[in-house]
N, C-alpha and C positions, 0 to 999 in steps of 0.2 A: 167565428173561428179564426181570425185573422190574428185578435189579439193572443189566443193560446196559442196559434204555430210559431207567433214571434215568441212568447213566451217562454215554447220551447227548445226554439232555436237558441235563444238566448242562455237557457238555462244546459245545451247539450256545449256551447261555448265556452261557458265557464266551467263544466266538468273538463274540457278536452283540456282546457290552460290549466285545471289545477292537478290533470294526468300528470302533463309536459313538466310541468312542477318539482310533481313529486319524482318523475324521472331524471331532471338534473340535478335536483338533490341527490339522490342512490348513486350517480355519476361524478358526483363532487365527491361524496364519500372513496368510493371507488378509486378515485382520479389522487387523494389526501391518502388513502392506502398506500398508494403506489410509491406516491413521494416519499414515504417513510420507508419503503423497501429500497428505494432507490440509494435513499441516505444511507441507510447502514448499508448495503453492499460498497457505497463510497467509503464510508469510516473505515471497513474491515479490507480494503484497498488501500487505504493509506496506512494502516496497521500493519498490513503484509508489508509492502514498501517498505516502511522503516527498522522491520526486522529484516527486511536485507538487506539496507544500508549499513544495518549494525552488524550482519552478519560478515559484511563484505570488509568494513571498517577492523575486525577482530581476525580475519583471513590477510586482511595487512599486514597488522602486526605481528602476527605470528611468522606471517613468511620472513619480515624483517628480521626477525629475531634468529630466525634458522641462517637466513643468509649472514647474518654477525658470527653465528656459531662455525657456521662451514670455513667462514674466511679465520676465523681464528683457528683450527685445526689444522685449517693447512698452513698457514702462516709461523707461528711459533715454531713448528720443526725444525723450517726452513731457516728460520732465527736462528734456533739453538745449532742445526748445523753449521753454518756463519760464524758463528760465534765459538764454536770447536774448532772449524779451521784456522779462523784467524789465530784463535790462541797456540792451535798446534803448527801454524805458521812462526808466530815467537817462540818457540822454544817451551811456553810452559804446559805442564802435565796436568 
């Protein structure tokens, strides 16, 4: 009876290691699942990022461009008045 309790011992050992086995494989899977959700939630992070960089880059220029317009609006008047006075300083019409 000794050699079939070892036998079986032996044989409940190698079920328990090929359980444990097949459980860290399911966990590798598992674990390779995750890394792929991980990634894309990175990708579509640095996606967002760079549409606000672009976003922020195009809110430059446009403010740019308004502050050119606002200074030229006031500016030219101010010209053209200048340039009435002095003339109607000289004498011409």
């Amino acid at each position: 009876m000794t050699a079939e309790s070892d036998l079986q011992r032996a044989v409940d050992r190698l079920t328990k290691t090929v359980e444990d086995l097949r459980a860290t494989l399911v966990n590798k899977e598992v674990y390779q699942s995750d890394q792929r959700g991980v990634a894309a939630e990175i990708r579509n992070l640095k996606d967002d990022v760079e549409e606000m960089k672009d976003g922020q880059a195009r809110r430059d220029t446009e403010r740019n461009a308004d502050r050119r317009l606002l200074i030229a609006a006031f500016v030219s008047p101010l010209l053209l008045l200048v340039v009435q006075l002095y003339l109607a300083s000289q004498g011409v019409t």
